[in-house]
C-alpha positions as CSV (number, residue, x, y, z in Angstrom):
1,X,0.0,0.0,0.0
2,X,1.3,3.5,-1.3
3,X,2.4,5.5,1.9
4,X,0.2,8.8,0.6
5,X,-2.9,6.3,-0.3
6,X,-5.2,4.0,1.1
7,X,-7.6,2.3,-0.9
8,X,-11.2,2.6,1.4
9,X,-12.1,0.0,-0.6
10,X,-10.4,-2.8,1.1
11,X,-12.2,-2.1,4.5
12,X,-15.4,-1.9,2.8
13,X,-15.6,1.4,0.9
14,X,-16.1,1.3,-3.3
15,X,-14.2,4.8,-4.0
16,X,-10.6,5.4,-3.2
17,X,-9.7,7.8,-1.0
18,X,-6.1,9.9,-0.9
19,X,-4.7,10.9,2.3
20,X,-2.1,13.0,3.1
21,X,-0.2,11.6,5.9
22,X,1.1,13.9,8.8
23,X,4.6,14.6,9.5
24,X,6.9,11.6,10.2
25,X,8.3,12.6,13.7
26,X,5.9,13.9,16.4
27,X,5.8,14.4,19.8
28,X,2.8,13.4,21.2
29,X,2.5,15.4,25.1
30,X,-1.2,15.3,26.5
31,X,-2.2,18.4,27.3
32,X,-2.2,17.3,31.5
33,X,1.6,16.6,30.4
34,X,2.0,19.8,29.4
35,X,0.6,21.6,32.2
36,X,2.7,19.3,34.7
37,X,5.7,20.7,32.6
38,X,4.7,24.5,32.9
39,X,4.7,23.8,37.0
40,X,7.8,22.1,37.1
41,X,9.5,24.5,34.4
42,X,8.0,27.2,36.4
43,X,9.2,26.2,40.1
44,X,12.6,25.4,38.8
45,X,12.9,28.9,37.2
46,X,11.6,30.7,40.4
47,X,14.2,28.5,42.8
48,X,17.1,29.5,40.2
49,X,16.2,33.0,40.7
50,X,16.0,33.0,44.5
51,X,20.1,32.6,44.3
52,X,20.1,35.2,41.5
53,X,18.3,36.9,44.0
54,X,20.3,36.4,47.4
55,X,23.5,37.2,45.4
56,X,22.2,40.7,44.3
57,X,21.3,41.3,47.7
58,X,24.9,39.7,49.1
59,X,26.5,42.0,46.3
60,X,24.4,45.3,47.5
61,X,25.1,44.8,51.1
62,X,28.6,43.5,50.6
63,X,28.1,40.3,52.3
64,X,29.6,37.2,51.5
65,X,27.7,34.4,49.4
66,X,28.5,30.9,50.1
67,X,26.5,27.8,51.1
68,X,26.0,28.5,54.7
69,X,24.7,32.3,53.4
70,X,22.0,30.3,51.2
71,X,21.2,27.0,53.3
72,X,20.8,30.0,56.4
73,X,17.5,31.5,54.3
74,X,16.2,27.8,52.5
75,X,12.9,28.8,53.5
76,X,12.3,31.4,50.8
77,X,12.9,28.5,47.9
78,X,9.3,26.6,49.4
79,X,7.6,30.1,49.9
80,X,8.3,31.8,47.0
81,X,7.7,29.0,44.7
82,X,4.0,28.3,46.8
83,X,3.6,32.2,46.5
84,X,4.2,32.4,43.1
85,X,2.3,29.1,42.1
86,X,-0.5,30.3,44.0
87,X,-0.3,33.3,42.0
88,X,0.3,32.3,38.8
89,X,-2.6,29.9,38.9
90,X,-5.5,33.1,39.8
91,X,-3.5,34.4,36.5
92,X,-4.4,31.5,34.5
93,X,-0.6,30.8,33.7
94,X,-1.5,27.5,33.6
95,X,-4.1,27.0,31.1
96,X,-2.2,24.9,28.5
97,X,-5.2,26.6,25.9
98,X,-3.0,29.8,25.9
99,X,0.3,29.2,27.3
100,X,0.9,28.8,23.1
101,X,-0.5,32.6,22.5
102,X,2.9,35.3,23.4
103,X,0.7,37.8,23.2
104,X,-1.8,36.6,25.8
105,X,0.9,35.2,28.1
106,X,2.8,38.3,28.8
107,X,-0.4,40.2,29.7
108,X,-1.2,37.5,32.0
109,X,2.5,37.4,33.6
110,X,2.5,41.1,33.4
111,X,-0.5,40.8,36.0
112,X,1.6,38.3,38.1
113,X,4.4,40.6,38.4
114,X,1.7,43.3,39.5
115,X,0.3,41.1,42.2
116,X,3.9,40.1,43.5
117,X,4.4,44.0,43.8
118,X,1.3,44.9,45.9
119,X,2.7,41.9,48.2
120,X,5.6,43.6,48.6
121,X,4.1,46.5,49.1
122,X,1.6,45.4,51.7
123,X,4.9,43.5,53.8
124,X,6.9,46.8,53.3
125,X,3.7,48.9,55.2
126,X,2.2,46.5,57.1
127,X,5.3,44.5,58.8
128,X,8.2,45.4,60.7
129,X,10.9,47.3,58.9
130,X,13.4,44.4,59.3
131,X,11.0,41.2,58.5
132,X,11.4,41.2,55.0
133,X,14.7,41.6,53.3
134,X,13.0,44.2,50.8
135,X,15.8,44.5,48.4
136,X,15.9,40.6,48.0
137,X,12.5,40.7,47.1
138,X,12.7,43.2,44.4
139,X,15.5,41.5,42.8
140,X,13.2,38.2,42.4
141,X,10.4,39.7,41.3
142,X,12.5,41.8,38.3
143,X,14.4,38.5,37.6
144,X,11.3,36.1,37.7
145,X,9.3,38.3,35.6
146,X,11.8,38.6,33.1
147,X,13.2,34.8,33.4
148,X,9.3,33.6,33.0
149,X,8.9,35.5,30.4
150,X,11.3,34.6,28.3
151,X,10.7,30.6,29.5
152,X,7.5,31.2,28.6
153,X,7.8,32.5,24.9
154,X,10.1,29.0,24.6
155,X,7.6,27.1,25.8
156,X,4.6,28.7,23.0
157,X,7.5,28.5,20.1
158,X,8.5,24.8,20.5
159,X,4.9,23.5,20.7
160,X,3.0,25.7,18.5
161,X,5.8,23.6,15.8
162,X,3.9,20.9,13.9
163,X,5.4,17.9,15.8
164,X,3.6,19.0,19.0
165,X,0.4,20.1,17.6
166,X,-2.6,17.8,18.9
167,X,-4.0,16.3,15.8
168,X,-7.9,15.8,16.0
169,X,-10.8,13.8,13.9
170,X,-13.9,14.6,14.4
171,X,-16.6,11.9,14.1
172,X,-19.7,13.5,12.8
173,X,-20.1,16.4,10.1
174,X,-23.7,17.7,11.4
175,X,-24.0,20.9,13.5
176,X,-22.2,19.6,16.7
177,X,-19.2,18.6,14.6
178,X,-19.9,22.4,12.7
179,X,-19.6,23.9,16.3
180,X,-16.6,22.0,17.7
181,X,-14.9,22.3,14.3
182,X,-15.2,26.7,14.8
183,X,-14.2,26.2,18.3
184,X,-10.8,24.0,17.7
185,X,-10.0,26.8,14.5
186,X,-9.4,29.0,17.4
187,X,-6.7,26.8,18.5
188,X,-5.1,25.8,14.7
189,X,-2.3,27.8,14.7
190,X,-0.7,26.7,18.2
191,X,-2.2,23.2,20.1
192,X,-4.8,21.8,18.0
193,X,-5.1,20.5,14.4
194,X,-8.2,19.5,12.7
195,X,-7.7,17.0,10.0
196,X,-11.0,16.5,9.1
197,X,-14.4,14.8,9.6
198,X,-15.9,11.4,9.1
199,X,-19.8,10.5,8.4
200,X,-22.1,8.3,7.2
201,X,-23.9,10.7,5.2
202,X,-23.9,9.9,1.7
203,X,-24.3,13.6,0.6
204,X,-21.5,14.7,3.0
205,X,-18.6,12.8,1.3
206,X,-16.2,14.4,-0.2
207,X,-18.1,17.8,0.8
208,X,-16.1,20.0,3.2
209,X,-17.6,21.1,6.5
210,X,-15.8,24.8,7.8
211,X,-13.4,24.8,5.3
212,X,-12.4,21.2,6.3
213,X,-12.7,18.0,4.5
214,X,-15.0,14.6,5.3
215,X,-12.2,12.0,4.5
216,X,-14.6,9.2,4.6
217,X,-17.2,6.9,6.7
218,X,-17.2,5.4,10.1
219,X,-15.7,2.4,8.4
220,X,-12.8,4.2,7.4
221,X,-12.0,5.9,11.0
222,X,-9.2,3.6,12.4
223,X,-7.8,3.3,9.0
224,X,-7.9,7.5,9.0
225,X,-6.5,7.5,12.3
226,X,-3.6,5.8,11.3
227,X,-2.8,7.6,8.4
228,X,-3.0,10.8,10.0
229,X,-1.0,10.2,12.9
230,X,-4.7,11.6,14.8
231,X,-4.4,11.9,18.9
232,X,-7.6,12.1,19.6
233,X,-11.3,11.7,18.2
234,X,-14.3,13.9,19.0
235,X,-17.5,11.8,18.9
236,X,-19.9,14.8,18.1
237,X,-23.2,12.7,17.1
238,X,-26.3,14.4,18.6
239,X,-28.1,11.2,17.5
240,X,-28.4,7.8,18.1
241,X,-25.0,6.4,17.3
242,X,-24.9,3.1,14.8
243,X,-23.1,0.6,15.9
244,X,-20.5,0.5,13.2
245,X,-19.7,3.5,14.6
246,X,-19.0,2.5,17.8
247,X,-17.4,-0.7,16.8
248,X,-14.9,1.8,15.5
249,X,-14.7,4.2,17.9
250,X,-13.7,0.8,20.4
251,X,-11.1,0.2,17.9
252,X,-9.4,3.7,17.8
253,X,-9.6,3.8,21.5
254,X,-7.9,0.2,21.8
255,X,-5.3,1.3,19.4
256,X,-4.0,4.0,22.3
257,X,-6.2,6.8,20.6
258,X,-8.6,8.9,23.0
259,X,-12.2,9.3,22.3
260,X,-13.9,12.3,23.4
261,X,-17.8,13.0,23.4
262,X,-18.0,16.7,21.9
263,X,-19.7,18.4,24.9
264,X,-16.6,17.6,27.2
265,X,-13.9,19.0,24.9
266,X,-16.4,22.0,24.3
267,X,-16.1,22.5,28.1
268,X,-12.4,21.9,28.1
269,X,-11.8,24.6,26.1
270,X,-14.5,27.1,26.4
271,X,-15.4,26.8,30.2
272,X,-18.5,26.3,28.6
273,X,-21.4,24.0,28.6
274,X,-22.8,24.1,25.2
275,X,-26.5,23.5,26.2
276,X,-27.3,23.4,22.6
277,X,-25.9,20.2,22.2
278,X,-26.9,18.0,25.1
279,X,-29.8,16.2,25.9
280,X,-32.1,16.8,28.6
281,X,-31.1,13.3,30.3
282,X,-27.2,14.4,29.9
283,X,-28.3,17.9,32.0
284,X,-30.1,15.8,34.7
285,X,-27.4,13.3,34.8
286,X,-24.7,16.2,35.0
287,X,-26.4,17.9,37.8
288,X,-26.5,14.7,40.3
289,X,-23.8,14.9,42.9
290,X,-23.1,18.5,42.2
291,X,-19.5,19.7,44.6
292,X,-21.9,22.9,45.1
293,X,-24.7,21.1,46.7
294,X,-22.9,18.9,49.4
295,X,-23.7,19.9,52.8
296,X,-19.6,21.0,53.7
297,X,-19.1,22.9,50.6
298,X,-22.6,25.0,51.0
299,X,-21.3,25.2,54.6
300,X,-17.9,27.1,53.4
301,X,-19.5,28.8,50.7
302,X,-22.0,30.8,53.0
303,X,-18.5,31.2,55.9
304,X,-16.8,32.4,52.9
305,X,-20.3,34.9,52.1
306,X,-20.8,36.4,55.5
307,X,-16.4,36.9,55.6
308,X,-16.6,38.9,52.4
309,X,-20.1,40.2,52.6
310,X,-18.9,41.8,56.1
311,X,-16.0,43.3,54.5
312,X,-18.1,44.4,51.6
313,X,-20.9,46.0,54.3
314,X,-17.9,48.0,56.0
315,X,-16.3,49.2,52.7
316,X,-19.6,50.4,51.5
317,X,-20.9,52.0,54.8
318,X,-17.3,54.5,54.4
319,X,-18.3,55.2,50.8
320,X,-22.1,55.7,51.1
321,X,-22.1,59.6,51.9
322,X,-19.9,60.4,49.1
323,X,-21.8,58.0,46.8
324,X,-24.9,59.8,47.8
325,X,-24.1,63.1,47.5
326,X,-22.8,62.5,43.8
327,X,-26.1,60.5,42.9
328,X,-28.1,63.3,44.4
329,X,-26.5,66.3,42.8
330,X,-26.3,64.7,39.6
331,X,-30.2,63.4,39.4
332,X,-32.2,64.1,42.2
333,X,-34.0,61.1,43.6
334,X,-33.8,58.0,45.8
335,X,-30.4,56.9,46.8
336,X,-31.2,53.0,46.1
337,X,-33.4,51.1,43.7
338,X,-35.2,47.8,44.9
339,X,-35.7,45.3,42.1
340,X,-37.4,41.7,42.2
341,X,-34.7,39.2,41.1
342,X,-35.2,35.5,41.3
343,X,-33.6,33.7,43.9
344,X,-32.4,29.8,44.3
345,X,-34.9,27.3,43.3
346,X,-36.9,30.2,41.9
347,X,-37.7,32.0,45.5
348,X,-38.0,35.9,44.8
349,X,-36.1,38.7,46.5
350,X,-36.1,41.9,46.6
351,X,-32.5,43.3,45.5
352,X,-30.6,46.3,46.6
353,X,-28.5,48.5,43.9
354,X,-27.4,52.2,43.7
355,X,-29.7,53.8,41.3
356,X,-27.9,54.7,38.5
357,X,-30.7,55.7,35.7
358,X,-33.3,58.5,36.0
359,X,-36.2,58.0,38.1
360,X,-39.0,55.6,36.7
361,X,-37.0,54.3,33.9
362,X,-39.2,51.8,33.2
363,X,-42.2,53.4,31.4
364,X,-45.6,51.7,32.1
365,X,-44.0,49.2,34.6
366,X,-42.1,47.2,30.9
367,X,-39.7,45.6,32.1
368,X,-36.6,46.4,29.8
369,X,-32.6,45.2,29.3
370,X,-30.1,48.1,29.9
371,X,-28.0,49.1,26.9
372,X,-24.2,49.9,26.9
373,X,-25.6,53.5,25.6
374,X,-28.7,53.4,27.3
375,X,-29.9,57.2,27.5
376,X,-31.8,56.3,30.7
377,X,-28.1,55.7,32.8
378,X,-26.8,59.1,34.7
379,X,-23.4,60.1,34.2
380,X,-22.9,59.4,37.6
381,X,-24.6,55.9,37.7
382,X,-22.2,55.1,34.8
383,X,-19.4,55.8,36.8
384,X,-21.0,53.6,39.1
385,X,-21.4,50.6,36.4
386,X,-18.6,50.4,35.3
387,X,-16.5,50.2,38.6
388,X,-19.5,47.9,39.9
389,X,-20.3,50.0,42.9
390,X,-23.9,50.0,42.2
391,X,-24.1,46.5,43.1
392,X,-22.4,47.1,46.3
393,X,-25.7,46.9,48.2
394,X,-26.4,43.4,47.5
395,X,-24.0,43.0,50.0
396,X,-26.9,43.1,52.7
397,X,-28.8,40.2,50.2
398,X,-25.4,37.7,51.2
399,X,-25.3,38.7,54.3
400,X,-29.6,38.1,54.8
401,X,-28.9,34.9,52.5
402,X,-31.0,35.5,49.4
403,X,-27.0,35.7,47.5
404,X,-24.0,34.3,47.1
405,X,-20.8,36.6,46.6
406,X,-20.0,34.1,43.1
407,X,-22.6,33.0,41.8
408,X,-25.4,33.1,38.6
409,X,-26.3,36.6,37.6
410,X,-30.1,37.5,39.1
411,X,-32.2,37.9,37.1
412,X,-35.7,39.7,36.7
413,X,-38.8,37.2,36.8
414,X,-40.2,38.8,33.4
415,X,-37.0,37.7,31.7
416,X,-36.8,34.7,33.3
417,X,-40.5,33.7,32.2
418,X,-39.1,34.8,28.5
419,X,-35.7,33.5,28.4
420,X,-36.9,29.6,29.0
421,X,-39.3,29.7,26.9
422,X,-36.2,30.4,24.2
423,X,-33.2,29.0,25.9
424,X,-32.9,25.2,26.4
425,X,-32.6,25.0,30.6
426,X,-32.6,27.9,31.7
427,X,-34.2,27.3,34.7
428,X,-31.0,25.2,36.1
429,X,-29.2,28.1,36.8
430,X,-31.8,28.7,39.6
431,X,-30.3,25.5,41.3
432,X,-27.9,27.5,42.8
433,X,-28.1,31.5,44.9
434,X,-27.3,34.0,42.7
435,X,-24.2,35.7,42.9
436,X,-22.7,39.4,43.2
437,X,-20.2,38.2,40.7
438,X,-19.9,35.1,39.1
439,X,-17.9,33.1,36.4
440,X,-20.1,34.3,33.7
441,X,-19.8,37.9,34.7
442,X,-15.3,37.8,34.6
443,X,-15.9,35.9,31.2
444,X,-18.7,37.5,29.4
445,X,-20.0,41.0,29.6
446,X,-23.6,42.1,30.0
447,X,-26.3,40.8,28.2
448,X,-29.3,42.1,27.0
449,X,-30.2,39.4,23.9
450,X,-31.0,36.1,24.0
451,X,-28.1,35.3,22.4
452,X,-26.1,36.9,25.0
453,X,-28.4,35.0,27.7
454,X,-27.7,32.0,26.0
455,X,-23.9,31.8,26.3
456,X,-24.0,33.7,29.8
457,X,-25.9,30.2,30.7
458,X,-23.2,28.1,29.4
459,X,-20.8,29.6,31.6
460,X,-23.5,29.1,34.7
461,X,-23.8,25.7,34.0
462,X,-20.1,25.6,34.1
463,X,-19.8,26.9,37.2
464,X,-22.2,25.0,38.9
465,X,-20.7,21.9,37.4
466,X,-16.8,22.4,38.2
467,X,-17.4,24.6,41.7
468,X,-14.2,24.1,44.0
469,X,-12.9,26.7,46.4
470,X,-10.2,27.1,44.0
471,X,-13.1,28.3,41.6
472,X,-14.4,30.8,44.3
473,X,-11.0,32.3,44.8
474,X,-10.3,32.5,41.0
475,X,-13.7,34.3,40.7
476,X,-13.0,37.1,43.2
477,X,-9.6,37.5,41.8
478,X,-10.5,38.0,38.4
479,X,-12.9,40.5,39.7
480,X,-11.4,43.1,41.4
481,X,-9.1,43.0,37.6
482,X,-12.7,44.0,36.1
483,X,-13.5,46.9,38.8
484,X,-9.6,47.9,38.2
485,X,-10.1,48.5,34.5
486,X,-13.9,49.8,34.6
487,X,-15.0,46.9,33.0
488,X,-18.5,46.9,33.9
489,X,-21.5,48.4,32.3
């Protein structure tokens, strides 16, 4: 058999079908490989620069460095590579999706070496003037920024080469393999590469689905896999699945090839559950034995809520006369707005904001979405929006236990009533309080179309699905990074 050909014919197929076969060396690193690597690369870096570090600081202050000088301060090795795991993780240095994209990893290292400096700035106020050698630390933060950075941009040129790009088949040409196909494009040029699709469809042979070709049938899948040198195979069939084609899917997997269904890589890469595609049994299936719902997590989660919504209480309570005397003199009226919101399983509440439009915005009681240029918003109350303060209130609602601090967005019964009637499960969100902030909210800006409610719900369900105290943490960080840049609405 030619090594660019392979006759379908012989497993069962009348036309012949010409494959290009991938590159004869590869590397093949799972992505959980790859993400081990960025730790390890990461720690080894940061304990390299800690004796970069202690030598500046030997050289400044004219002290000798030897063994004894080093083995006398081992502790900062353990702490400063916890510290700057810890914060390297709230900057998503560690999603293996991006660590290929320069660009995207300098900002995000860029916000590390920010965070590292308001720690250092915090020890140099709040502690003793001698408990922190505060010219060591300077020196590691400008050599770790710097040494990351360019260990990084290594990192993202080696495996965005073609050896180490993840080779993918998708299994199924209809809409789900349509929407998996746009969402792995995104990822082309560095981790992933599509090489095509299979199908049963007679009218989809030889067609080409997003720019990319079907290469055959489900008969012709491990032969495909072979000849493409393919890592993995997305099963995107939103029907029921023949049983040639799981015969073959059996067969890639035994041959050391993972199978994937389409709505876990979707959330792999997305943070997203693509409601769209999943069946209503798959959604009550998925929300059985929820992390959110067992009695010790609801238990820290609500510690965690009266902590922070305490905090939040205090902080507000300083900047409520000042807040009030700009709403005031810029439109007279009430201070605060009361609003109706649906609560968890559905329970109404009535939620405290800052008003920031003009009084009785809402003509004839019509309930209506606010606009980015809504004429209805004061100048003051967009002020407000966009550095969140106007949901600083809601702060009483965590602390009375109608809200979370991370949670769902609440929403307004009237679009509730409208937005299930048009979004498949929309009502699941409602399994869980809704939240000041919320993984939606850090990922997705506000929504006033279905559309927008529609992908908002993906990254609920997300949420809900994955919650950790990791995710809660992650959440809040990523939070006060949209209040910093005005990034609200």
């Amino acid at each position: 058999m030619d090594a660019k050909t392979h006759n379908t014919g012989a497993i069962g197929g009348a036309r012949e079908q010409v494959i290009e076969p991938a590159t004869s060396f590869r590397i093949t690193l799972p992505f959980s490989e790859r993400r081990v690597l960025l730790f390890v690369g990461d720690a080894l870096l940061v304990n390299v620069v800690v004796v970069a570090a202690l030598y500046l600081w030997t050289c400044v202050g004219e002290r000798a460095f030897d063994s004894s000088f080093v083995r006398a301060r081992w502790y900062w090795f353990p702490v400063l590579t916890i510290l700057w795991w810890f914060l390297a993780c709230l900057g998503d240095l560690y999603d293996v999706r991006t660590a290929s994209n320069r660009l995207e990893i300098t900002q995000r290292i860029g916000l590390v070496g920010g965070s590292l400096l308001l720690v250092y700035l915090a020890a140099y106020f709040l502690l003793p003037r001698d408990a922190l050698p505060r010219l060591f630390f300077l020196f590691f933060v400008a050599i770790a920024l710097i040494g990351v950075l360019l260990w990084r941009w290594a990192y993202a040129t080696v495996f965005t080469l073609p050896p180490f790009r993840h080779r993918v088949l998708i299994a199924g040409a209809g809409w789900a393999g349509h929407t998996i196909a746009q969402v792995l494009a995104g990822y082309s040029n560095a981790d992933y590469h599509v090489v095509g699709f299979v199908d049963d469809d007679p009218e989809k042979q030889e067609a080409t689905v997003v720019d990319l070709p079907v290469l055959g049938t489900s008969r012709d899948l491990l032969a495909l896999v072979r000849a493409q040198q393919v890592d993995e195979v997305v099963m995107a069939i939103t029907h029921h699945m023949q049983g040639e084609l799981f015969q073959a899917l059996m067969d890639c997997r035994a041959a050391g090839v993972h199978v994937t269904r389409m709505p876990v890589l979707y959330e792999q890469l997305t943070r997203r559950v693509p409601v769209e595609h999943v069946e209503q049994g798959w959604v009550v299936e998925s929300m059985n034995d929820l992390p959110t719902l067992h009695r010790p997590a609801q238990w820290v989660k609500r510690v965690l809520d009266v902590l922070l919504g305490l905090l939040g209480a205090l902080i507000f309570l300083c900047l409520l006369p000042f807040l009030a005397l700009a709403i005031t003199l810029d439109c007279p009226g009430p201070i605060f707005y009361r609003q109706v919101r649906l609560g968890l399983g559905g329970r109404p509440y009535r939620m405290f904001k800052l008003r920031t439009m003009v009084p009785d915005a809402e003509e004839e009681g019509h309930a209506r979405w606010a606009r980015p240029d809504d004429e209805r918003i004061t100048r003051v109350g967009r002020i407000l929006r966009k550095t969140r303060l106007d949901e600083l209130p809601q702060v009483f609602n965590v602390l009375r236990g109608e809200m979370s601090i991370v949670g769902p967005r609440p929403e307004r019964p009237e679009f509730i009533a409208q937005l299930q009637e048009q979004v498949p499960f929309y009502r699941t969100r409602l399994v869980v309080k809704p939240g000041l902030t919320g993984w939606a909210q850090i990922h997705y800006g506000y929504g006033n179309t279905v559309e927008d409610a529609l992908i908002k719900l993906q990254y609920d369900l997300y949420y809900i699905r994955h919650w950790s105290l990791w995710m809660e943490l992650y959440v809040l960080f990523k939070t006060v990074g949209v209040v910093l840049r005005f990034g609200g609405i």
